[in-house]
C-alpha positions as CSV (number, residue, x, y, z in Angstrom):
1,X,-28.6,-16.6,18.9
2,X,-27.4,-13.9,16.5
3,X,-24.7,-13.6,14.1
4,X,-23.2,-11.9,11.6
5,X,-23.2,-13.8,8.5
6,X,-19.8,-12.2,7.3
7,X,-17.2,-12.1,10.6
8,X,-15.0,-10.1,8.1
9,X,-18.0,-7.3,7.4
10,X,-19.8,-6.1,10.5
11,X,-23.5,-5.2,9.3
12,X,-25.2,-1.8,10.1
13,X,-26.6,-1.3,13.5
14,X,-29.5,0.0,11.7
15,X,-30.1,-4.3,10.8
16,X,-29.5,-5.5,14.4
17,X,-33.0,-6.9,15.3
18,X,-34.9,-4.9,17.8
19,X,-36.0,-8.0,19.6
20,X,-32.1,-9.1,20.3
21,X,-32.1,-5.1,21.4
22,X,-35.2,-5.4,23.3
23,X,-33.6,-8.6,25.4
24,X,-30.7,-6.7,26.6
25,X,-29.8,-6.4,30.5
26,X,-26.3,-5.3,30.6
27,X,-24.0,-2.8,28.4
28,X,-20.4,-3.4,28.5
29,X,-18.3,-0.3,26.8
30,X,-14.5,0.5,25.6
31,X,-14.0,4.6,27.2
32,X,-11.2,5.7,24.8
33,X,-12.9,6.6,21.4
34,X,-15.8,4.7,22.2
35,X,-17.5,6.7,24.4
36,X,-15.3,10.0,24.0
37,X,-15.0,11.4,21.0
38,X,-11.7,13.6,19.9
39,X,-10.5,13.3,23.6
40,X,-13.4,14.7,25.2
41,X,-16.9,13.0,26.8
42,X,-19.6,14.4,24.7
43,X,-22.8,15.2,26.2
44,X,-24.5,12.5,24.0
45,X,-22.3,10.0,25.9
46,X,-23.0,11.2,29.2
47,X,-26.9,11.2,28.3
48,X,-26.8,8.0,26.8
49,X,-25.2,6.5,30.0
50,X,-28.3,8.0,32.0
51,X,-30.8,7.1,29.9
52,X,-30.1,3.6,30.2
53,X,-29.5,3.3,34.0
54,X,-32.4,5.1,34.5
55,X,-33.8,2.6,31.9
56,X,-32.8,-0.3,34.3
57,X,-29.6,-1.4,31.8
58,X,-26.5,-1.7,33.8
59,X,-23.5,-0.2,31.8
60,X,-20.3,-1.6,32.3
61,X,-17.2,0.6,31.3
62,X,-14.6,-2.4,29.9
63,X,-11.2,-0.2,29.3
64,X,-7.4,0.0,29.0
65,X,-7.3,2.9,31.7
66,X,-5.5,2.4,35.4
67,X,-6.9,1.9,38.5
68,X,-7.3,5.1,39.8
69,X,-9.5,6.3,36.8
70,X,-11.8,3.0,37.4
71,X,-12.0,4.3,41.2
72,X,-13.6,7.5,40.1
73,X,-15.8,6.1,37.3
74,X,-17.2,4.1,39.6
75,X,-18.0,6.2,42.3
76,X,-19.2,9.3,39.8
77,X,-20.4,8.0,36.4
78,X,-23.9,6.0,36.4
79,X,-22.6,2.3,35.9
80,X,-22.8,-0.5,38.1
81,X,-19.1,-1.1,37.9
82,X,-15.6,-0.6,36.2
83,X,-13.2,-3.1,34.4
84,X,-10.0,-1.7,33.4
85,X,-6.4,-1.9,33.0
86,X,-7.4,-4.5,29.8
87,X,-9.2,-7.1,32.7
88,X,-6.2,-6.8,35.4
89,X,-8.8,-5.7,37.8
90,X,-12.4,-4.5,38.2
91,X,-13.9,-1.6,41.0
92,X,-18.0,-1.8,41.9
93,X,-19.5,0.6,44.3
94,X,-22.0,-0.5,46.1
95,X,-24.2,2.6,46.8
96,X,-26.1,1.3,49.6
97,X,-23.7,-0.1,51.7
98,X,-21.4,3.4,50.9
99,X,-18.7,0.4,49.8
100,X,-16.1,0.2,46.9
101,X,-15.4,-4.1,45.8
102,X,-12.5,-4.5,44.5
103,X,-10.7,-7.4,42.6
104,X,-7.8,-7.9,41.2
105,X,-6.2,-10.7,38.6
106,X,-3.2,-11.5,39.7
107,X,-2.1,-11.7,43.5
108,X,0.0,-8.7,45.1
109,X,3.2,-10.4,45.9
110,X,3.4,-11.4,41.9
111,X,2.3,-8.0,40.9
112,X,5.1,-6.5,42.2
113,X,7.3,-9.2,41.3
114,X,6.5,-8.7,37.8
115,X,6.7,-4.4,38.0
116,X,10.5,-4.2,37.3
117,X,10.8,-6.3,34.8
118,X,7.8,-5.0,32.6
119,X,9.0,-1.3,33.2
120,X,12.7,-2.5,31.5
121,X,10.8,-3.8,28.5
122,X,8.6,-0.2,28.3
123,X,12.2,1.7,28.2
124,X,13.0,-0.8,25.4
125,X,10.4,0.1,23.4
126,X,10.8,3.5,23.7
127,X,14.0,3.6,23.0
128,X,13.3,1.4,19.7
129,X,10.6,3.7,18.6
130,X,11.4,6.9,18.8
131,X,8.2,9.5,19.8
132,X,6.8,7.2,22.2
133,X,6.3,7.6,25.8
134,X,5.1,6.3,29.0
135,X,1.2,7.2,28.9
136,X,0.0,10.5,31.1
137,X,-1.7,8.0,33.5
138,X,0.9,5.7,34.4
139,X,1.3,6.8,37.7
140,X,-2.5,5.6,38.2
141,X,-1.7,2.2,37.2
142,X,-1.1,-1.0,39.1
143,X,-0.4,-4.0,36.3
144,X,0.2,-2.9,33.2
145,X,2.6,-0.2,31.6
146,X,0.9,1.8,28.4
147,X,3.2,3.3,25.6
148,X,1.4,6.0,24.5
149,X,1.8,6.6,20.2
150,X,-1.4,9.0,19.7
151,X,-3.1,10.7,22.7
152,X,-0.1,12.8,23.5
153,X,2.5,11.3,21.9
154,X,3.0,11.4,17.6
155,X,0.3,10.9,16.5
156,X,2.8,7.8,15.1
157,X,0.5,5.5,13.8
158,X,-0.1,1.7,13.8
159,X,3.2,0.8,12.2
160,X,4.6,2.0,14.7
161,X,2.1,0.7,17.5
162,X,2.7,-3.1,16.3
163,X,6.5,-2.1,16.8
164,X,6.4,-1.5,20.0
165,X,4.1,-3.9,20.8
166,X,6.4,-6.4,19.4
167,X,9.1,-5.5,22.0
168,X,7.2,-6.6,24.7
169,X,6.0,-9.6,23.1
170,X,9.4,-10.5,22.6
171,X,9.8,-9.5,26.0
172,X,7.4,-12.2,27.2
173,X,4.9,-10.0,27.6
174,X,1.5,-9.8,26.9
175,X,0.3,-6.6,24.4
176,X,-2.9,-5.2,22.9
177,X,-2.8,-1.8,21.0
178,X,-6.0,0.5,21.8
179,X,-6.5,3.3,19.7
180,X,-4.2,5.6,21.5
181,X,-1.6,3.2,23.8
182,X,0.0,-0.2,23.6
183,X,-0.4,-2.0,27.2
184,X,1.6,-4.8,28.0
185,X,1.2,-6.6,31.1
186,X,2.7,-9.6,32.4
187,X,-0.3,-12.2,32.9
188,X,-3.1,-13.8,31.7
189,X,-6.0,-12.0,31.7
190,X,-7.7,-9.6,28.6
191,X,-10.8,-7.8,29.1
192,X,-13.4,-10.7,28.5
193,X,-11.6,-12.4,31.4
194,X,-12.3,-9.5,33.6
195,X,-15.9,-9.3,32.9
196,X,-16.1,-12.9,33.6
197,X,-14.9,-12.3,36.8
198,X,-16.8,-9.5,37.6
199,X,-19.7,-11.2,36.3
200,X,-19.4,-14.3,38.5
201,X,-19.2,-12.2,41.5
202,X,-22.0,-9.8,41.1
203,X,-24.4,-10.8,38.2
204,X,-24.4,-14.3,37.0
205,X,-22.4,-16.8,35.3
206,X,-21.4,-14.9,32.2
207,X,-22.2,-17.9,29.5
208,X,-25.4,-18.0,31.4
209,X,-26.5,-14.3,29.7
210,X,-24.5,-14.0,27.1
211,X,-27.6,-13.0,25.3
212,X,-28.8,-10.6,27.4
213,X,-25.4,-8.4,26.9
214,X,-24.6,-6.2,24.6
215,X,-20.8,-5.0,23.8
216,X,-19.4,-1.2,22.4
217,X,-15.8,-0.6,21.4
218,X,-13.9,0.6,18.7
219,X,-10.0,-0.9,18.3
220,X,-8.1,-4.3,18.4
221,X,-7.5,-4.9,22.1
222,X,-11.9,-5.3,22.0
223,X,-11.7,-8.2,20.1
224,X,-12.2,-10.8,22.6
225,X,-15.2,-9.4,24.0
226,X,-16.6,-8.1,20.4
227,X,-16.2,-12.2,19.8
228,X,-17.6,-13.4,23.5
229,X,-21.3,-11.8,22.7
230,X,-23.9,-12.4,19.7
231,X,-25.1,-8.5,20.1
232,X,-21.5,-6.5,19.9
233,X,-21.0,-2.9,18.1
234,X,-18.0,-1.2,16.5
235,X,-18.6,2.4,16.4
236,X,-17.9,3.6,12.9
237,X,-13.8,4.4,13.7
238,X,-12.9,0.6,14.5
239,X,-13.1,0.1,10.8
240,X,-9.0,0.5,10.5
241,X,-8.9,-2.3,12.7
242,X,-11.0,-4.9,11.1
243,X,-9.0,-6.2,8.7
244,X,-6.3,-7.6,11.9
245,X,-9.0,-9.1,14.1
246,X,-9.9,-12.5,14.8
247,X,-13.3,-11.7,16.1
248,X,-14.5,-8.2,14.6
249,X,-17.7,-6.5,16.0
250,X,-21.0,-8.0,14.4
251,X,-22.6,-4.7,14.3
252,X,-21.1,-1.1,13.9
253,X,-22.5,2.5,13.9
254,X,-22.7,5.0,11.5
255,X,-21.3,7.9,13.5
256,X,-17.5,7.8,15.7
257,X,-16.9,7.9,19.5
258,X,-19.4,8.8,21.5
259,X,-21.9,10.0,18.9
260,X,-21.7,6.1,18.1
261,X,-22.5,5.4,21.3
262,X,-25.2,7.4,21.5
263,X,-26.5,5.8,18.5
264,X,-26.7,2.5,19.4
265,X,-27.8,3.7,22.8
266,X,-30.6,5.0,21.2
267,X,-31.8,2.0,19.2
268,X,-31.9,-0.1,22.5
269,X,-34.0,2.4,23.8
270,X,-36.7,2.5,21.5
271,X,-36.3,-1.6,20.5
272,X,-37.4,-1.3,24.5
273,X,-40.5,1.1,23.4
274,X,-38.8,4.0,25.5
275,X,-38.1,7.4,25.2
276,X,-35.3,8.5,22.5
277,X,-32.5,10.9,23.6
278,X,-33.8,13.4,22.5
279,X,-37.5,12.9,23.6
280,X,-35.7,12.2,27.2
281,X,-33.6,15.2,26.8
282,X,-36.6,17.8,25.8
């Protein structure tokens, strides 16, 4: 197994060994400043996520967004399925049976139980911190509410991010600040528990490969799945976050968002002996 001798200092992807590259199977990934970079999917991203399904690497999108965006990731991006709403629920299309599986954490009768309650602690915190709003996509989602503080809200920063996080905490809530919303949902779940449900399902046992899965993201609501595999990468703009987590990444990039991504795509590529980006790309 490998691990980062200093949890507090994430080493260079350029030191991750290429035979714990070479071993991996699946590639789970935060969307939000992960793979996009200043709001927008670069073509690096998008190329990196065909390269290694073409590659035989399944790529797992692990991310704060709803429902309805994980419906049309996983019917139009090349992945092999979609956890979102912070591991509330993942979406896998099964190509040859022309079949979308679905599964949810929580069942629908509580869901909705929970809905009023969770929406009176989002106009609390909006109210206590003035700027914020209800996130662009909340119509799309189906268990948790997002506050959004820096995608087109403020930008208001983390300050203010931890106060309105701390409204729904208070409120019984759970919270987790990504780098542009705070989602709070009422629940147990966070996103390693939907992968391990998702894995259990379709793959195998997650503890099982833990080795053979590699993990990408970039802000504090990653942490339990930068701390659930040996081979997991901050791109280069989670390093405002490191000093709050628990379980930082064990490896990060030297270039942000997607570029990052690309990066790291990249080195498992040729660990692999396979073509680069740009060799695939010429």
């Amino acid at each position: 197994m490998y691990m980062t001798q200093d949890l507090a200092r994430p080493r260079p992807l350029a030191e991750a060994p290429a035979e714990q590259l070479a071993q991996l199977r699946w590639v789970l990934t935060d969307i939000d400043d992960t793979l996009t970079l200043d709001g927008r999917l670069p073509a690096a991203a998008y190329a990196a996520l065909e390269a290694l399904d073409a590659a035989g690497i399944a790529v797992i999108p692990v991310t704060g967004r709803p429902a309805g965006w994980c419906d049309a990731i996983a019917r139009h991006w090349p992945v092999a399925a979609v956890v979102g709403e912070n591991g509330a629920l993942w979406y896998g299309l099964d190509r040859d049976a022309r079949r979308m599986r679905r599964w949810q954490a929580q069942p629908e009768e509580a869901r909705l139980a929970n809905h009023a309650r969770l929406h009176a602690l989002a106009q609390r915190a909006l109210d206590a911190v003035p700027g914020s709003a209800l996130a662009a996509d909340q119509p799309f989602r189906l268990f948790d509410v997002a506050v959004d503080f820096c995608e087109d809200a403020g930008p208001l920063g983390l300050q203010a991010a931890e106060r309105i996080a701390a409204v729904f905490r208070a409120g019984g809530a759970e919270a987790k600040l990504s780098s542009i919303h705070v989602n709070a949902w009422i629940g147990e779940w966070d996103k390693r528990a939907g992968i391990e449900a998702l894995f259990a399902a379709r793959f195998a046992p997650f503890a099982s490969v833990r080795d053979q899965i590699a993990f990408v993201g970039d802000s504090a609501n990653d942490a339990p799945l930068f701390g659930a595999v040996p081979c997991s990468i901050g791109v280069a703009n989670v390093a405002p976050f490191l000093a709050g987590m628990a379980t930082p990444p064990a490896y990060v990039t030297r270039a942000e968002g997607g570029t990052g991504f690309a990066e790291f795509a990249d080195a498992l590529l040729k660990a692999r002996g396979l073509l680069s980006l740009e060799e695939n790309a010429a």
